[in-house]
C-alpha positions in Angstrom: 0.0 0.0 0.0 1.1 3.0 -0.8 -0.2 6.6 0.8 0.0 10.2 0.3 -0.6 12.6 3.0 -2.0 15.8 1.7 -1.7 19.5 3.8 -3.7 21.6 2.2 -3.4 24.6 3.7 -1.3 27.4 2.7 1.1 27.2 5.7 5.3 26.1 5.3 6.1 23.4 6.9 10.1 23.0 7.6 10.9 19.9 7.8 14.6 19.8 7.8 15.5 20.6 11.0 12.1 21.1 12.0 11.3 22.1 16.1 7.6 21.2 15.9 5.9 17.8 15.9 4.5 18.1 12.8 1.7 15.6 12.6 2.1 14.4 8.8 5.4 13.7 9.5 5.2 11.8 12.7 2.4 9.6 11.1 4.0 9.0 7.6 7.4 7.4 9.5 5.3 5.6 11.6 3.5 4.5 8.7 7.0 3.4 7.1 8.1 1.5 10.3 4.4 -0.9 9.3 6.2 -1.6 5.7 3.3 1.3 4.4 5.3 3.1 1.9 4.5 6.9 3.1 4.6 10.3 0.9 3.8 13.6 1.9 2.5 16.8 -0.3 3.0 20.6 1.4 2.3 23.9 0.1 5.3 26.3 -0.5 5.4 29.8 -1.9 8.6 29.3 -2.5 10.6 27.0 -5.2 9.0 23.8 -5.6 11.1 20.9 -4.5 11.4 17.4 -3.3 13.2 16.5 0.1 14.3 12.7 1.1 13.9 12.2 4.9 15.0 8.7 5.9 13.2 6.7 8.7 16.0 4.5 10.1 16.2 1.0 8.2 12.8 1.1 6.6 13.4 3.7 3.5 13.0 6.8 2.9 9.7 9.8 3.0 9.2 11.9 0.1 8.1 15.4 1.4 6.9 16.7 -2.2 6.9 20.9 -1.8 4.0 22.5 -4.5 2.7 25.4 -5.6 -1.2 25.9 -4.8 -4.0 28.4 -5.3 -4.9 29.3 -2.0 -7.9 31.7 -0.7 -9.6 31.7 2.7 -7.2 29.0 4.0 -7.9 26.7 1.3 -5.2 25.0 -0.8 -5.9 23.7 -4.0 -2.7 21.8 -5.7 -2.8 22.7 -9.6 -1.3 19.5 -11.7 -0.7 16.9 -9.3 -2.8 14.2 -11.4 0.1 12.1 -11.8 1.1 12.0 -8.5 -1.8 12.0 -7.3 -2.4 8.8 -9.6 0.7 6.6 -8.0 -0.9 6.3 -5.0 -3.5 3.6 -3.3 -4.8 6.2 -0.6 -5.0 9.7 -0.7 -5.1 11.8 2.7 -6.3 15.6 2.3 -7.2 17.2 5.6 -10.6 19.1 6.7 -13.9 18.2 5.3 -14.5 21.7 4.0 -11.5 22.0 2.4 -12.0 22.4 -1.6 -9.0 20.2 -2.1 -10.4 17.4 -0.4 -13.5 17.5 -1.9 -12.1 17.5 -5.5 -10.0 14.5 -4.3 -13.4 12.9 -3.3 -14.9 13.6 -6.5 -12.1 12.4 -8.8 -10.8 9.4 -7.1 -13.6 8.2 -4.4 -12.1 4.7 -3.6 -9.1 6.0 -2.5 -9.8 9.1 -0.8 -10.1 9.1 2.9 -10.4 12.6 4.5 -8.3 13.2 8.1 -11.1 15.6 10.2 -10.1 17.7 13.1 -12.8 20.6 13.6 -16.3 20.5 15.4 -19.1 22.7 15.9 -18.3 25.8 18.8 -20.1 29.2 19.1 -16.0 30.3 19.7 -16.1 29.5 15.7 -18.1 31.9 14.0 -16.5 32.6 11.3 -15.8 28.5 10.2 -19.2 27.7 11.5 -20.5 30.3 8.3 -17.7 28.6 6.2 -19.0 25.2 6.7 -22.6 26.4 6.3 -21.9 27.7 2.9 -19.8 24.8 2.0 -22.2 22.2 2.3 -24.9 23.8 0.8 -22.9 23.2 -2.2 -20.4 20.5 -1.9 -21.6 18.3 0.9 -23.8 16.4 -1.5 -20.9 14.7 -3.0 -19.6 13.2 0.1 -22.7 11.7 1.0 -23.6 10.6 -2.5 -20.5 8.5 -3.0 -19.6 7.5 0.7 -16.8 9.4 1.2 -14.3 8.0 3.7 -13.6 9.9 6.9 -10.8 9.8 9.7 -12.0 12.1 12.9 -9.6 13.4 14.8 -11.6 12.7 18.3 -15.1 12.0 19.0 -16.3 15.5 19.0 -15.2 15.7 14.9 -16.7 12.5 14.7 -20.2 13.9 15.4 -19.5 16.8 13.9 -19.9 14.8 10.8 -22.5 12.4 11.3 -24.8 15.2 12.3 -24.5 16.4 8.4 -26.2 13.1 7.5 -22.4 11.1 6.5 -22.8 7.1 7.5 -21.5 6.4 10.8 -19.7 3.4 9.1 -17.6 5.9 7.0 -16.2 7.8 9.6 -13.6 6.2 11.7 -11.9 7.8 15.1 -8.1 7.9 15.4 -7.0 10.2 17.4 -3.7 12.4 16.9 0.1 10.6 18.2 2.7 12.0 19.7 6.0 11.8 18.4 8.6 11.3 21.6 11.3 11.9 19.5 10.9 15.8 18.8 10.0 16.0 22.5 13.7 15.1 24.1 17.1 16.4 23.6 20.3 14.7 23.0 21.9 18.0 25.3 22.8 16.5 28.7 21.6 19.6 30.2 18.6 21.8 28.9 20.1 25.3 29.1 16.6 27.3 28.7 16.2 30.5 31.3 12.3 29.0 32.8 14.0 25.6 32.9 16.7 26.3 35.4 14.2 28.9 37.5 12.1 25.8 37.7 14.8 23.7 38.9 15.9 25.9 41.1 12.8 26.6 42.9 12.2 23.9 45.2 9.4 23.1 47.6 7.1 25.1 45.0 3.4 23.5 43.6 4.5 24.0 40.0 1.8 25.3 37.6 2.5 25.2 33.5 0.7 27.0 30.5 2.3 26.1 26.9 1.3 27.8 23.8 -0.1 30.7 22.7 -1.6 33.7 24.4 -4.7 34.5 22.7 -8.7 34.8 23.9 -9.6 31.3 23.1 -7.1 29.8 25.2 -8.4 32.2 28.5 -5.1 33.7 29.5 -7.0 36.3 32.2 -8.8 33.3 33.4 -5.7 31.5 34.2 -4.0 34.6 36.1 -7.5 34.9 38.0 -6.8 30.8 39.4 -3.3 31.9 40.6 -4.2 35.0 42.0 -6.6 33.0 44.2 -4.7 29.5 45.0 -1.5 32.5 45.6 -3.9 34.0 48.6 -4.4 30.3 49.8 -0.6 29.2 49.3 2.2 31.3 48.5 4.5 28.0 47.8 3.0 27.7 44.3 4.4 29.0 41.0 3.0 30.0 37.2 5.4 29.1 34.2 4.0 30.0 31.0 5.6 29.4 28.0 4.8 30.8 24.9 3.2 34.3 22.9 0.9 35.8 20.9 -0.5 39.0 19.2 1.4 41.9 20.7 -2.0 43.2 21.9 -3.6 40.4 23.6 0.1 39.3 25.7 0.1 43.5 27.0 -3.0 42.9 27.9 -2.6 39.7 29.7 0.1 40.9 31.5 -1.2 44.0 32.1 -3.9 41.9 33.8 -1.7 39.8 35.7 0.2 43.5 37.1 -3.7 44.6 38.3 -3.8 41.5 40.7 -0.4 42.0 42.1 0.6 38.3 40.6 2.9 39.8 37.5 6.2 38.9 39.7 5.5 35.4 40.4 5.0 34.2 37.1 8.0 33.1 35.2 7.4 33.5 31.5 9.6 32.5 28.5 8.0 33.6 24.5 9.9 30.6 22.6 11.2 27.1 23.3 12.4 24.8 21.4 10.3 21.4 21.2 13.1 19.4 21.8 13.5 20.8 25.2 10.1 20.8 26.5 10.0 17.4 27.8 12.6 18.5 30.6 10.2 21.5 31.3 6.9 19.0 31.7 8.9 17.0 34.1 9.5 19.7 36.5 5.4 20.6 36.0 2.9 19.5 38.8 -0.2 21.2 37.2 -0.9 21.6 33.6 -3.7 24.1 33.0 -5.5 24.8 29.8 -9.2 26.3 30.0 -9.3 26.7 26.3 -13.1 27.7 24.8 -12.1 25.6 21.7 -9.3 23.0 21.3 -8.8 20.5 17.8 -7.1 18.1 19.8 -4.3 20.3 21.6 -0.5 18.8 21.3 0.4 20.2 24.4 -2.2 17.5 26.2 -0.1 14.5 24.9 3.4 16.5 25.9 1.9 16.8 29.4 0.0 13.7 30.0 3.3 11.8 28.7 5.8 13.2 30.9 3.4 12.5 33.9 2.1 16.1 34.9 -1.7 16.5 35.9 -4.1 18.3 33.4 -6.9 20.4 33.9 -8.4 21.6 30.9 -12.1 22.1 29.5 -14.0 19.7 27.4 -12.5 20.1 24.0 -11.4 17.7 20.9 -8.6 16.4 22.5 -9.4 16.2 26.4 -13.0 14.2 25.1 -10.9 11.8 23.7 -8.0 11.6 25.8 -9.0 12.2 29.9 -11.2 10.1 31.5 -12.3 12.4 34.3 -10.4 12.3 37.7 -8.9 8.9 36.3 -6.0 10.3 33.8 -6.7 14.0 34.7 -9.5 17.0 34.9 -11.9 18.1 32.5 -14.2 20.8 34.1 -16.6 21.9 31.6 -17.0 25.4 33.6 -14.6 28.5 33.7 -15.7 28.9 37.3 -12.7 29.8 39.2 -13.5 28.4 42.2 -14.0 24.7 40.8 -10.5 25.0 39.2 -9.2 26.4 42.2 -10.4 23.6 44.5 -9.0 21.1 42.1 -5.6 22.1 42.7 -5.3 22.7 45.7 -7.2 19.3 46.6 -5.3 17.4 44.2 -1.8 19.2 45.1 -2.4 17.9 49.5 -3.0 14.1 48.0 0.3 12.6 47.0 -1.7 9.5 46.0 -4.2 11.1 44.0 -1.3 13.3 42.1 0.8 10.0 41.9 -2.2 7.9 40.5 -3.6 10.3 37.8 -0.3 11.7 36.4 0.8 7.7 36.0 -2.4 7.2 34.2 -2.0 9.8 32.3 1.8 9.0 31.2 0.2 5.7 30.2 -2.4 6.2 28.4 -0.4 8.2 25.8 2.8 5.3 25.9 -0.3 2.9 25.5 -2.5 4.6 22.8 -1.7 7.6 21.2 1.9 7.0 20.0 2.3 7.6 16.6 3.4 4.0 16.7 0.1 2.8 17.9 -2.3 5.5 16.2 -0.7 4.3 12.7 -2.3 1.1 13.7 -5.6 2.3 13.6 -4.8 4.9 10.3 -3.7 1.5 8.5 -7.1 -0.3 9.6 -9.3 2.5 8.1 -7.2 2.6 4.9 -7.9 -1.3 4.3 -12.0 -0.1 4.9 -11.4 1.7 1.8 -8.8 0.0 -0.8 -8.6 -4.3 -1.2 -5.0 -4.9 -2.1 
């Protein structure tokens, strides 16, 4: 079998000497580890090229770099028939995404759409996208029994709820690759890394990724400010940035409740370092409104720190409630106040859940064990 992964979206993706686990990627080696010969197709505004990226013994990943029309974050590949054509499956992204509906039209046994989004009142603007979309296009999909792959249970109903068969659309999940996560650096060198390690005795609380409204920044800075009143011996690292605007803001905020010199906060790091970063964490927090699936949950629940995050795409799939970690549907500060400090006075609680957590990730959502189910929903759809 032979499969093409298909970004369509008009975003570069480096992938020589790439800091990012880039999800095509980590899937299309895991993919070649199973003997499934693995290609991948990304936009580029720049020169089009082809770059070789060899997976240990088992050959090699062709990253094929094209030129695209793009509009509205659509990507539609112009003269790819022929590659298109050597492949048994081909994997375009987002069910609204005209690329992926031409690749339905054109070659329907071999098309199988990867699905990530779901319905949110956060989403306005997509929610009016998909509206217009399918008063046009969806018909297709449901005429010829488009293949689906849903990204978490929450995408998964997503599309059922258009009227697409529940026996087209399979659930995967998203892996993690481990490998863009550790350095071979005996020490990580990073500025919030050694202020972590330094500060013993402290309840360690971690934010990664960006500042912006969805992911309730404020809301975070209004927990600390309140568990800070009940225990001083607990510290905020954030780690990432954001529109210029929103991080003043935030801070800004976080200088209003007195907190803005107890939060350690670092705009970059390096992937490759984070796993020394999550290791140090107690607390993970991540109230976001909306969520695809959220990386940052696997990086955390791997490296054995507690979540507490909202119901989104990836915690719906991922946490099982007080089991592997917290999902608390509310942005009440008081609930996710209470949580922490509860949790952080039982050792055994804070033991049991962040073990959980670290094995439900080694267990299932590897990109070694999510290729597994990828390769199962590709036989659905192609007999070789």
């Amino acid at each position: 079998m032979k499969v093409l992964i298909i970004r369509n979206y008009p975003s570069y993706m480096a992938v020589r000497n790439n800091t990012y686990n880039i999800q095509e990627l980590g899937l299309a080696k895991a993919l070649m580890k199973k003997g499934i010969l693995c290609d991948i197709l990304f936009w580029t505004d720049k020169e089009e090229t082809t770059q070789i990226i060899p997976v240990d013994n088992f050959g090699v990943i062709s990253v094929f770099y094209k030129h695209g029309k793009s509009m509205l974050k659509n990507t539609v590949f112009v003269g790819c028939e022929k590659l298109f054509d050597e492949y048994d499956i081909l994997q375009p992204c987002e069910y609204n995404q005209i690329q992926a509906w031409l690749l339905a039209r054109k070659y329907p046994r071999k098309t199988v759409i990867y699905h990530g989004p779901y319905y949110s009142k956060f989403n306005e603007r997509y929610n009016l996208m998909c509206k217009i979309f399918d008063m046009f296009f969806l018909r297709t999909y449901l005429k010829q029994g488009t293949k689906f792959i849903a990204k978490s249970g929450m995408a998964r109903e997503f599309l059922l709820n258009k009227g697409i068969d529940d026996k087209n659309v399979g659930v995967t999940g998203v892996g993690l690759d481990i490998e863009m996560l550790s350095s071979k650096l005996k020490e990580c060198s990073e500025p919030l890394y050694i202020k972590m390690k330094q500060e013993t005795g402290y309840i360690k609380m971690l934010y990664v990724g960006r500042f912006e409204e969805r992911r309730n920044i404020l809301f975070i800075f209004d927990i600390y400010k309140m568990v800070l009143e009940i225990n001083s011996q607990i510290r905020l690292y954030m780690i990432g940035t954001g529109d210029e605007e929103y991080v003043k803001k935030s801070f800004d905020y976080a200088k209003e409740l007195g907190i803005e010199d107890n939060i350690v906060w670092q705009e970059i790091m390096e992937q490759k370092y984070l796993s020394e970063v999550y290791k140090l964490a107690d607390f993970f927090l991540l109230p976001t409104e909306y969520e695809i699936f959220g990386m940052v949950l696997l990086e955390a629940m791997y490296y054995n720190t507690v979540v507490l995050t909202t119901r989104n795409g990836g915690s719906s799939t991922l946490i099982e409630d007080r089991k592997n970690g917290f999902i608390i549907d509310e942005l009440d500060i008081d609930a996710w106040v209470q949580c922490i400090l509860r949790t952080s006075l039982d050792v055994n609680l804070m033991n049991s859940i962040s073990e959980s957590a670290c094995n439900t990730v080694s267990n299932f959502y590897t990109w070694s064990h999510v290729a597994d189910a990828f390769i199962e929903q590709y036989l659905g759809v192609v007999d070789l």
